[in-house]
Phi, psi and omega in degrees: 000159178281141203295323175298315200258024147261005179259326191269349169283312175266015180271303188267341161301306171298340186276310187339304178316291189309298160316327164256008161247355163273292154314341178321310187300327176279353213255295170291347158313259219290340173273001177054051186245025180179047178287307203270011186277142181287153200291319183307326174304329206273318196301315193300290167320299199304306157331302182307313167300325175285349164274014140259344153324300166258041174258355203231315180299310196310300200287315171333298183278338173249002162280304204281329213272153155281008158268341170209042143098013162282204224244322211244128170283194179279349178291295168326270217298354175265321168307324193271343155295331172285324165276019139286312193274325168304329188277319168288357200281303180320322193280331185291299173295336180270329171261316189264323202262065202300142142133334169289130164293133167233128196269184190286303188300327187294291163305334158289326188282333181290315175306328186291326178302294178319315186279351167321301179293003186256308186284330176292350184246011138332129185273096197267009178228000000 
């Protein structure tokens, strides 16, 4: 497979991770499975998710990186780890966390993420 898009796959496997162990809880919060649970319990899950999170992040930057023979410097793979991570978060939020709006400033700011990745990849010499 190619180093670029198995570098990008597993950049979104890692946010899927990352978005539901940073936001998850509140999602289980508002389903009332975890009112009453104490914040080290939450801290706890929330860990546990995040260790598929770099389990997916780890390989990613080093599949991906131009330190070791990928496609992408290190300025490249953190934007796109970063649009990456907005779009999952948008998609997390618009499907399981129905009722948050996504407002006009929200969609300008994503675009502005998307022309990041059009200047980082900008030939600069």
């Amino acid at each position: 497979m190619n180093r670029a898009l198995l570098t990008i796959i597993l950049l979104v496997v890692s946010n899927v991770f990352m978005t539901f162990a940073w936001y998850g809880n509140l999602k289980l919060q508002q389903m009332k499975l975890i009112t009453d649970w104490p914040l080290f319990a939450i801290i706890l899950l929330s860990w546990g998710l995040a260790l598929f999170e770099y389990c997916a992040m780890i390989p990613a930057n080093r599949i991906g990186s131009a330190i070791n023979g990928g496609p992408f410097n290190l300025m490249q793979l953190k934007i796109i780890q970063e649009v990456i991570s907005l779009t999952v978060f948008t998609v997390i939020v618009a499907t399981v966390f129905k009722g948050e709006p996504i407002r006009w400033n929200n969609i300008v700011s994503f675009l502005l993420m998307i022309a990041a990745v059009f200047f980082a990849f900008l030939k600069s010499e």
